[in-house]
N, C-alpha and C positions, 0 to 999 in steps of 0.2 A: 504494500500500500504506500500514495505516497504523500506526503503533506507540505501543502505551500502555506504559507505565511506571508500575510499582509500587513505592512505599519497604520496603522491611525493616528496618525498625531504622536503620543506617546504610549500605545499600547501595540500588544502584538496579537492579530489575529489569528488561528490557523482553523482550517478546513480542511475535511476525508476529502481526497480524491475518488475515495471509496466507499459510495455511502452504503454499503451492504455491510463496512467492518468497522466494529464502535473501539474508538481506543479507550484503552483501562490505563490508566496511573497509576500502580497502585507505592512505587516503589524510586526514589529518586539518589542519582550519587551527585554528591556536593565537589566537585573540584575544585580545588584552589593551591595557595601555597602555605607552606610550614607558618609561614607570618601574618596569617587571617586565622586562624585560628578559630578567633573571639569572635568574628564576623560568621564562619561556616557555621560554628556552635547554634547563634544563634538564630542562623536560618533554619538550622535542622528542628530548633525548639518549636518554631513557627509552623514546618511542615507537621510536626509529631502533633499541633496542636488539630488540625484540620486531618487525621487518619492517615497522613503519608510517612513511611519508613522512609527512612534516610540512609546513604551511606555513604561515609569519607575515609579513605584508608590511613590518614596519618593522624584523625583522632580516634580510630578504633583500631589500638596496639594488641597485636598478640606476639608473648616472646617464641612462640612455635613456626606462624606465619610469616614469611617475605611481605613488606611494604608492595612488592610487584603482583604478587598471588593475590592481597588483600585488596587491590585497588582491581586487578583482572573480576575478580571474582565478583568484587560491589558493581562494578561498571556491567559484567554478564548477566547479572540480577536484579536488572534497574530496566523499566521503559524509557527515562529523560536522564539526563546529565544536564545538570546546572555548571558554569564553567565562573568561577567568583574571580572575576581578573580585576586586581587592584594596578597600581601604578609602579609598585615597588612588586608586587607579585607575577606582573605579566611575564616575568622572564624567568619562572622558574621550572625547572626539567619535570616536576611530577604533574606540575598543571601542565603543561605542552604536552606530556607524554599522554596523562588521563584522557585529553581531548583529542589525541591521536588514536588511541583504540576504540572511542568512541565514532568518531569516523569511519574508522575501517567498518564499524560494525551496523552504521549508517542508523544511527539512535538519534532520535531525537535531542535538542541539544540548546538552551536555550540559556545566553550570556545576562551575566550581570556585569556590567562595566563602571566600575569608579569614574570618575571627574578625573579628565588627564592621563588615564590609562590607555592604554593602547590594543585589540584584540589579538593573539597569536593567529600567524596567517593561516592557520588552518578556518581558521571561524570568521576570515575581517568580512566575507561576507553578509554576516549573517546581521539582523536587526538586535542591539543588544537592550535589555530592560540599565537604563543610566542612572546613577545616583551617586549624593556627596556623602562623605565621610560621617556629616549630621544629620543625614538624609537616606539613611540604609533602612530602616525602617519602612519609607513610603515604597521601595525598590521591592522590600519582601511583599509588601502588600500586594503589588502590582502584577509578582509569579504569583503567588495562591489564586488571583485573582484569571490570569493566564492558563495557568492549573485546572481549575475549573471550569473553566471552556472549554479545556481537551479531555476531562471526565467527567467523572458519576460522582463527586465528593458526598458527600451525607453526613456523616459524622464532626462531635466537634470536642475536643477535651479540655477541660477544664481543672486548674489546680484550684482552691477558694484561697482566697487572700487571706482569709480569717481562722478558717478551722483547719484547711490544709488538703483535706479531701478532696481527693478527684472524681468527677465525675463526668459523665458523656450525656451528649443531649444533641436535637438536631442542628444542623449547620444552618446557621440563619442563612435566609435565599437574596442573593447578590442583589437583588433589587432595596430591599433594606438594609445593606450593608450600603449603598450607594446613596442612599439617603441618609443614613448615618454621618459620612464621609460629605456630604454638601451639607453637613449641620456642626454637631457638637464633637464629633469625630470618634463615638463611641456607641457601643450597643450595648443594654441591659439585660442582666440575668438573675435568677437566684437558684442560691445552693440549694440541692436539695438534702443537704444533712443540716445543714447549721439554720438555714432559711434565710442567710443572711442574702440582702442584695449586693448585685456584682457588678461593676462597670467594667468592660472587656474594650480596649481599642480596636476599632471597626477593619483596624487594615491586618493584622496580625492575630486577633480575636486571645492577647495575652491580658488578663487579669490586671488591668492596674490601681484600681480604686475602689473602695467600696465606697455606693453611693449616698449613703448615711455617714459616711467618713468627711463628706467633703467641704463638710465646717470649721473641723479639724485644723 
């Protein structure tokens, strides 16, 4: 099957070639360099929070497994490759390398580009999701959001600010999440162990306020 992609503005479309075969997400690898770290982390928080497994081989060590096996293996067991090219990381051999077997294997592949970075030529053609340094956050929103255009998301996980407990409930529907995002910039929930209310930012759906807190 094959799939094009169209820009709008600042979003990335994509459409089946094939409307007889529905693409699943269920499973994503985070590329980047030893020096995002703190960046991949928390993009994987963001995917883990909306039912996507993640995988990055240099923050999932095993002293048994090669860094090569562990990155072959997330990348053979993944529908998309995220490639996180920063400024200072665009040049480094495991992110060129990750985006090179992902090529070979003609996976889906979709850039997040820093402010001033530059793409590795294997991807410069591709449309990349752009953001600053104080602005990675709106970049995540905008894959989950991409994300779920090219699947089935439904699920949504929840840690509570207050009592700690996780819980899953439906995945608010993008239309109110875009309303949210043209308003106060967050969506409303409550625990269902503590009952306590929850404010969730609308682009990352992370817990950051409870909305009885906010007199505080």
């Amino acid at each position: 099957m094959l799939l094009a992609a169209f820009c709008r503005e600042d979003t990335i479309t994509f459409f089946k070639m094939d409307s007889n075969y529905d693409l699943m997400i269920s499973k994503v690898y985070i590329s980047h360099s030893p020096q995002d770290d703190d960046l991949a982390l928390q993009l994987s928080r963001a995917l883990w929070r909306v039912g996507l497994e993640s995988y990055a081989a240099l923050y999932q060590l095993s002293p048994t497994i090669s860094l090569a096996e562990r990155a072959s293996f997330g990348i053979r067991n993944s529908e998309c490759l995220v490639a996180l090219v920063t400024e200072e990381g665009a040049a480094s051999p495991e992110l060129c390398q990750e985006i090179g077997l992902a090529r070979g294997l003609d996976m889906l592949i979709i850039p997040l580009l820093a402010d001033g970075a530059r793409l590795p030529f294997l991807i410069d053609h591709l449309r990349p999701i752009m953001f600053k340094e104080e602005g990675f956050t709106d970049a995540v929103g905008q894959l989950i959001r991409t994300l779920r255009e090219l699947s089935r998301l439904e699920w949504l996980k929840i840690v509570c600010p207050k009592c700690g407990e996780e819980m899953t409930q439906y995945l608010t529907p993008q239309e109110e999440v875009d309303e949210a995002l043209a308003g106060a910039g967050w969506l409303e929930t409550i625990c269902s162990y503590c009952q306590n209310r929850i404010r969730l930012d609308a682009r990352t759906f992370e817990a950051v306020i409870q909305a009885e807190d906010e007199k505080d």
